[in-house]
N, C-alpha and C positions, 0 to 999 in steps of 0.2 A: 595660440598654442605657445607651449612654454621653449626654449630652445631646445630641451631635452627629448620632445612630440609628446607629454602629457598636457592636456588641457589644466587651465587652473581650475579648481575648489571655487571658487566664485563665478563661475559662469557654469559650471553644471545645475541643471531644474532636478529638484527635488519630487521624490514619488508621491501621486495625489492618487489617493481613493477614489473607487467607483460614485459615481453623482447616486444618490436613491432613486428607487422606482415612485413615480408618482403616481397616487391614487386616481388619477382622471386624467385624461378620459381611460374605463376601462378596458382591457384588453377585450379579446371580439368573443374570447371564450366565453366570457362574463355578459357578455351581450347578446349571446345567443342562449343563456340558461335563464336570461332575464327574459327573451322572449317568449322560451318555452314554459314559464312558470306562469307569465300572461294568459297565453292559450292553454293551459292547462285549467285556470280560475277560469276562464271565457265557457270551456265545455264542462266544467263542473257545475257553474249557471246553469247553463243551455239543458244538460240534463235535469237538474232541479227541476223547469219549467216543462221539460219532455215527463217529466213523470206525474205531473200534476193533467199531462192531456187528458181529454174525456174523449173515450172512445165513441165510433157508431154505434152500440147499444146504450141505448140512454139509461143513466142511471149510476155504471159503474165506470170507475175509475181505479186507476193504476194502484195497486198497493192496499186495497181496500180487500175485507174481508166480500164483498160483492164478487172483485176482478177474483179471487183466488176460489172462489164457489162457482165459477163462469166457466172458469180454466178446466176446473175439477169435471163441473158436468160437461164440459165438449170433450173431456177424454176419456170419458166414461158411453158417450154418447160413440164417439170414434171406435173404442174394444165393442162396444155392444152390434154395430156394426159388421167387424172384422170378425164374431162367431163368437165371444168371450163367455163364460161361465154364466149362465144367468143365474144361479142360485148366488153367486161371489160377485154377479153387479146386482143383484137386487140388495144384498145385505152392505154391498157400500152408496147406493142409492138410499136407503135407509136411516144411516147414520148421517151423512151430507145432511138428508132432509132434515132430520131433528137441529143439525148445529145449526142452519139457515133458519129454523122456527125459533131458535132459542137466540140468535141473532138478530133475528127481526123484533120480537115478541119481549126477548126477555126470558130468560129460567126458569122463572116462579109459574108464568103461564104457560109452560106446556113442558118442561124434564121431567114429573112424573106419571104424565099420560101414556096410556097401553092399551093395546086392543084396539076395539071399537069407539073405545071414546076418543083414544089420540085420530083413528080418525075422523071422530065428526069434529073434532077441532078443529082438523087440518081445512074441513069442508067448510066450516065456518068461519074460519080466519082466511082464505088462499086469497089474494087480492084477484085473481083469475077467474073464481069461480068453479073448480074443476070439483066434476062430483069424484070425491077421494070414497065414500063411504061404499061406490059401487066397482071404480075402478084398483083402489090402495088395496085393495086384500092381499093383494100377493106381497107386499110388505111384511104382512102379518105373518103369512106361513110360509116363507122363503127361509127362514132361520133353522125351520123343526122340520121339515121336508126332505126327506134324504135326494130326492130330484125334483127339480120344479119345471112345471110343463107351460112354460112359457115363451112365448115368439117374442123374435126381435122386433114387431110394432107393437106389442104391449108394453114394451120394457121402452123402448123410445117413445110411447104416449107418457109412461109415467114420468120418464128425464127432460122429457117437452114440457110438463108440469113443474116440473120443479125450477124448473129456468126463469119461467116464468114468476115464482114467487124471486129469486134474484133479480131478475131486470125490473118490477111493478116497482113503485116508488115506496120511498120509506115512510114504513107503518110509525105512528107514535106509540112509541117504549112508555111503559107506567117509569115516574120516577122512582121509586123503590125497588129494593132489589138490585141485585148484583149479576154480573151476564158472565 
């Protein structure tokens, strides 16, 4: 110190800036959004591979115009069941069945079929076998009928039928034609 009690100018340290943050290692925030970006890719996999699974009915598969016709008739089968309309599940039982024939088949062989002949189509193509020509009637006049006098095991023999065209294996599509 000087005699007067100020320090001198040459022995005071001069102001130093803060050092920088360095990039590594990083901070744990970083390290835990790196984790969860890991397990986020890891169940993004794992689901890919979960939706490619084949179910206990042989045939269909997750995502498939099959699983969403499978889907359709168990919950068509479940209202039919619980007391549902049957004139309004025969006529969506109806339509189902065409988009599954136009699915399997192909458009060209069977969107303009009607009557009696779509079903002997139906009887001819069914990979099951089911006689449609004596049980499908009520297809036919469930549309123009102002009530239809049908029980809930006729309408489940004919949704047990059509299931059945879903789970049988796939028919060969002509290559022509557009579906």
């Amino acid at each position: 110190m000087e005699p007067d009690g100020i320090p001198a100018l040459d022995r005071l340290r001069d102001i130093h800036g803060i050092a920088g943050v360095p990039w590594w290692p990083p901070a744990p925030g970083w390290w835990l959004l790196l984790g969860a970006g890991l397990l986020l890719g890891l169940a993004a996999w794992r689901w890919r591979t979960i939706l490619k699974l084949r179910v206990p009915i042989p045939g269909l598969t997750l995502g498939t115009w099959r699983w969403a016709a499978a889907a359709a008739l168990r919950d068509l089968r479940r209202r039919v069941r619980g007391g549902a309309d049957a004139k309004a599940a025969l006529g969506e039982l109806s339509e189902l069945l065409r988009r599954i024939a136009m699915a399997r088949l192909g458009r060209p062989a069977c969107a303009g079929l009607t009557g009696e002949a779509w079903l002997g189509w139906l009887a001819a193509h069914d990979p099951a076998g089911f006689p449609w020509t004596e049980h499908g009637r009520l297809l036919l006049a469930a549309p123009y009928a102002p009530t239809v006098q049908a029980g809930p095991t006729q309408l489940l023999t004919l949704i047990d039928a059509v299931y059945a065209w879903v789970t049988a294996p796939a028919a060969t599509r002509p290559e022509s034609g557009r579906v």
